[in-house]
Each structure stands twice: as structure tokens, then as C-alpha cells.
C-alpha positions in Angstrom: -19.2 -3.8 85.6 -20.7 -1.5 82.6 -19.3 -1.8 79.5 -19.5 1.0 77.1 -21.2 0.0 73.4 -20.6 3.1 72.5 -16.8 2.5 71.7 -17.1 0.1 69.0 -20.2 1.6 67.2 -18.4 5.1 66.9 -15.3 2.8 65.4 -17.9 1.1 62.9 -18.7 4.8 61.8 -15.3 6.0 61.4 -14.1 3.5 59.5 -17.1 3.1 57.2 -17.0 6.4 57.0 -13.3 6.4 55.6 -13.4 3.0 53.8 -16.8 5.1 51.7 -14.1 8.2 50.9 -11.6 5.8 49.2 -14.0 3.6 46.8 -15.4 7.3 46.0 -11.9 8.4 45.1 -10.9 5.1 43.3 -14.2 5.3 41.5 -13.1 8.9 40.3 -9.8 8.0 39.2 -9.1 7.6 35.6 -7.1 4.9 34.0 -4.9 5.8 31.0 -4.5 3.0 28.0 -2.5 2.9 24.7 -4.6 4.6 22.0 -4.4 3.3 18.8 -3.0 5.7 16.3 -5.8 6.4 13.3 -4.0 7.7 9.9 -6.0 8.9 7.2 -6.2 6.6 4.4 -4.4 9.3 1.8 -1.3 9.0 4.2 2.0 7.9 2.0 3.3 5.1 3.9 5.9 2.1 2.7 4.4 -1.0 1.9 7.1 -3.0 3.5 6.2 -1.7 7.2 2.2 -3.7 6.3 3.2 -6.8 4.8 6.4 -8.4 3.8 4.5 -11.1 1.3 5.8 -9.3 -2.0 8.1 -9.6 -4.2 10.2 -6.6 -5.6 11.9 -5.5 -8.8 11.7 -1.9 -8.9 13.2 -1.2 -12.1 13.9 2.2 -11.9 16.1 1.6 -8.8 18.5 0.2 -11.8 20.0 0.5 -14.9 17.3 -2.5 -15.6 14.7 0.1 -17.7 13.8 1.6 -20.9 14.9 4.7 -19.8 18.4 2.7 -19.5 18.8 5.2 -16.3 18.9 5.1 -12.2 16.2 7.6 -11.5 15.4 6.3 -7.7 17.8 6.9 -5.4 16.6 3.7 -3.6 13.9 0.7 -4.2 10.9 1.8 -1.7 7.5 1.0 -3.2 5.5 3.9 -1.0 2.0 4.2 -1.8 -1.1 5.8 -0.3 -2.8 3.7 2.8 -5.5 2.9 1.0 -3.6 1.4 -2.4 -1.4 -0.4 0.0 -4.7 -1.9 1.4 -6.3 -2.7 -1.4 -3.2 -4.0 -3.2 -2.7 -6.3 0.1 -6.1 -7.5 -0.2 -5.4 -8.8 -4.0 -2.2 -10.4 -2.7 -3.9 -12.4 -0.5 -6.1 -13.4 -3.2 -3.2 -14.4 -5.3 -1.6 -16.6 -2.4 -4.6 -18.4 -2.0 -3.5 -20.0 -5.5 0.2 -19.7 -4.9 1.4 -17.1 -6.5 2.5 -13.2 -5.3 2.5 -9.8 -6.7 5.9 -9.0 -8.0 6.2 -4.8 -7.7 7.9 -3.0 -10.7 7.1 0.6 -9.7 4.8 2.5 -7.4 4.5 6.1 -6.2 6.3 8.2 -8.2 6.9 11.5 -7.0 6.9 14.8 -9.2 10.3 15.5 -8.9 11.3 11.4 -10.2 8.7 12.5 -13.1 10.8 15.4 -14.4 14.3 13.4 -14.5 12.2 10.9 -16.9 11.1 13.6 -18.6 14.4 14.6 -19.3 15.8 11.9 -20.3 12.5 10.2 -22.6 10.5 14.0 -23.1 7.9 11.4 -25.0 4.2 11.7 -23.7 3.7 7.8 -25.7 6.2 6.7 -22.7 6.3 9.4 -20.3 3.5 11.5 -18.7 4.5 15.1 -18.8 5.2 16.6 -15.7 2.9 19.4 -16.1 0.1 17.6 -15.9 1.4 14.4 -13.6 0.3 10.7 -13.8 -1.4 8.8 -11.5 1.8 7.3 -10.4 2.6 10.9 -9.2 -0.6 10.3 -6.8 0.4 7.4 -5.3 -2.7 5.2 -6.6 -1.2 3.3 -9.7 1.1 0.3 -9.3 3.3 -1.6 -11.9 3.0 -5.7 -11.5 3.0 -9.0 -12.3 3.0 -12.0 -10.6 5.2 -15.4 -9.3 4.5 -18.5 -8.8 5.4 -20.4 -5.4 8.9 -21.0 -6.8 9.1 -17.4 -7.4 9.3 -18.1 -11.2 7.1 -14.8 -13.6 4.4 -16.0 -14.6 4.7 -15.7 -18.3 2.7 -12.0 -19.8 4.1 -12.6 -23.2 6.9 -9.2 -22.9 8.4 -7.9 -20.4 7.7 -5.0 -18.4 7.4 -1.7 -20.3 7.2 -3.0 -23.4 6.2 -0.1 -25.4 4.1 -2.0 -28.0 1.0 -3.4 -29.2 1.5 -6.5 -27.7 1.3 -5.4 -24.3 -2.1 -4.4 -24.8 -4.9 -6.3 -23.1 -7.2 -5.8 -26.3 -3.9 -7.7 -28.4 -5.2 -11.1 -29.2 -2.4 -12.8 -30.7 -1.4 -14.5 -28.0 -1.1 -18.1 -26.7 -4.6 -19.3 -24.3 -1.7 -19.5 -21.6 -0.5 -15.7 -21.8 -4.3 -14.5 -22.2 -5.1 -16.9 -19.6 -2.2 -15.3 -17.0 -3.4 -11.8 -17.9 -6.8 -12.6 -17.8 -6.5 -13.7 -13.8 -4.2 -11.0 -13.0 -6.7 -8.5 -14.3 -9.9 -10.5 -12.3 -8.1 -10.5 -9.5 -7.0 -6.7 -8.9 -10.2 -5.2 -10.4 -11.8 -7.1 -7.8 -10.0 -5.6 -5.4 -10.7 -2.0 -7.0 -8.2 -1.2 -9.5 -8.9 -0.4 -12.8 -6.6 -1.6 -15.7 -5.0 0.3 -18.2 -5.8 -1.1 -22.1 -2.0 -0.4 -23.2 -0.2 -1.9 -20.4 -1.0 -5.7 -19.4 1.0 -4.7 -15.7 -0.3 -1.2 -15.0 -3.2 -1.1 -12.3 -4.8 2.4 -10.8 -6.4 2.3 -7.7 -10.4 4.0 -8.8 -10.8 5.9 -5.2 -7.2 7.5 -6.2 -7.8 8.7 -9.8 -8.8 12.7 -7.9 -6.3 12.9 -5.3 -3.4 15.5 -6.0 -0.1 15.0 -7.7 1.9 14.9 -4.7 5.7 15.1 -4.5 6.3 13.2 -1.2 9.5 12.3 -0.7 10.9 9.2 1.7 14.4 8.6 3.4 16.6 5.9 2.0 17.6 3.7 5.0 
């Protein structure tokens, strides 16, 4: 009996033939996966939504200022991408010692600058609107810090003390309160703030001394 060979090697063909089509296709095929979202670093985004290790008393979300006055309509501490990052950054240098950056104030938009204007039209306590702060660019933040029992670490006055004894350069001060100031001002200048010589708790971010007066606005939840 003959048996044809031809039978099986023109099946061999076929399906090598077909089985070559679909890796070809497959190989063509493109896969879609998440892609991560880049923001530009000038972005106005809430601190809260990148870390939740601070500790906040943004005063003028109260009555609790020297403007006596409610001028936020809610306590957000919203800050450009970059001062949030750098101000992270110092946190975690703070923590490594126990203690955390306790937030006062932080962008200030231009239309919050006018209502203190109006109520304290003082440039020794006020920047005038007209020409804007660098709270109104969303590089300066107002702080001090807490130890791990969430105790202030003692600055020698309080927040906005409008006096010379807030001053960095005012010497009449117990080692302890130089000392505090002293590592609060190492730490955020290394992290690439400047200080400001009149106030021991205000810090400006140096990349965010030229960006524009901005008067970004945020929902309160």
C-alpha cells in the first residue's frame, strides 16, 4: 500500500505558516501602562495631599493674630511643588531628632494680602499689595517647631511678634532660645531657604524669590 508523505508535510507548512502570522501580530501589538503624571515644580499644590508629618496652626484661619481678624476662609497651607519639597526635606531632618515643623502661614494669595492691607495698611507689618510678598508667590513659610510631645520649642516670643526681639541678630537671649533658633535656621537653610533677619520663624524658599505674585485660589473642603 503507498502512503502519501505529502499529507503531513503540507500540514507542517500550513500551520507554521499560521502559527508565524500570529507571533508577528503579537509582536506588533502594543501594550498600554499607567503613566505617571509629571507636574511642574511651580504647580500650587496642598501640602497635606504629600505628607501628613506636620503640625498646623495657621493663624490667620482665627481670631488667634495681630491683625485680631479671620482673613482665611479655611486653614490649607498650599505652596508651590517645589517649597513643599524642600520644606519636606527639612522635616525629615527635624524628625530625625524628634521634633516637627509646626506651620503658621504659607501661600498667601493677592486677594488675602489686600484684606490685611485693610485692616493693618502698615508696610513694618504688612507688605503692600502693590508690590506683593513672597508669601504671595508661594515660596515663604511661617514656622517653628515641636518636640515629640508636640510641646513649641521655646523661640523666646511668639509668632509675629513685631519687635526687636524676634530678630535673629537680637542677642539678649538665653543660650537655650539662641540655641532653638540657631538649629531651626541650620536646618531649613540647608534645605534651601533663606531666613529673614526680623523674623526668627519666617523662611523663603531662594529658587522662589523671581516667580510671580500669583493669586491662586483653593476650595475649602
Amino acid at each position: 500500500m503507498k502512503i502519501n508523505l505529502l499529507i503531513p508535510t503540507q500540514f507542517s507548512f500550513i500551520f507554521g505558516f499560521f502559527f508565524s502570522v500570529i507571533s508577528m501580530n503579537a509582536q506588533n501589538e502594543t501594550y498600554s501602562s499607567p503613566v505617571k503624571q509629571e507636574i511642574a515644580d511651580t504647580t500650587f499644590v496642598n501640602l497635606k495631599d504629600y505628607s501628613k508629618d506636620f503640625i498646623y496652626d495657621m493663624k490667620y484661619a482665627t481670631e488667634d493674630n495681630f491683625l485680631k481678624a479671620k482673613v482665611y476662609d479655611c486653614a490649607e497651607c498650599v505652596l508651590r511643588l517645589k517649597t513643599v519639597q524642600a520644606l519636606i526635606a527639612a522635616n525629615k531632618d527635624f524628625m530625625k531628632k524628634g521634633y516637627k515643623i509646626k506651620l503658621y502661614d504659607c501661600y498667601r494669595p493677592l486677594f488675602i494680602q489686600k484684606r490685611m492691607w485693610e485692616i493693618v495698611s502698615n508696610p513694618e507689618y504688612v507688605a503692600d499689595p502693590k508690590k506683593g510678598s513672597i508669601h504671595n508667590r508661594g515660596g515663604a513659610v511661617d514656622i517653628s517647631i515641636v518636640d515629640a510631645n508636640g510641646k513649641e520649642v521655646d523661640m523666646g516670643t511668639p509668632f509675629d511678634f513685631f519687635g526687636i526681639k524676634a530678630s535673629h541678630n537680637y542677642t539678649k537671649l538665653s543660650g537655650k532660645i539662641k540655641s532653638n533658633r540657631a538649629y531651626l535656621k541650620k536646618v531649613m537653610i540647608a534645605n534651601g531657604f533663606n531666613s529673614f533677619d526680623s523674623e526668627w520663624w519666617h523662611y523663603n524658599l531662594k529658587t522662589g524669590l523671581k516667580d510671580k505674585v500669583s493669586n491662586q485660589k483653593w476650595d475649602c473642603e
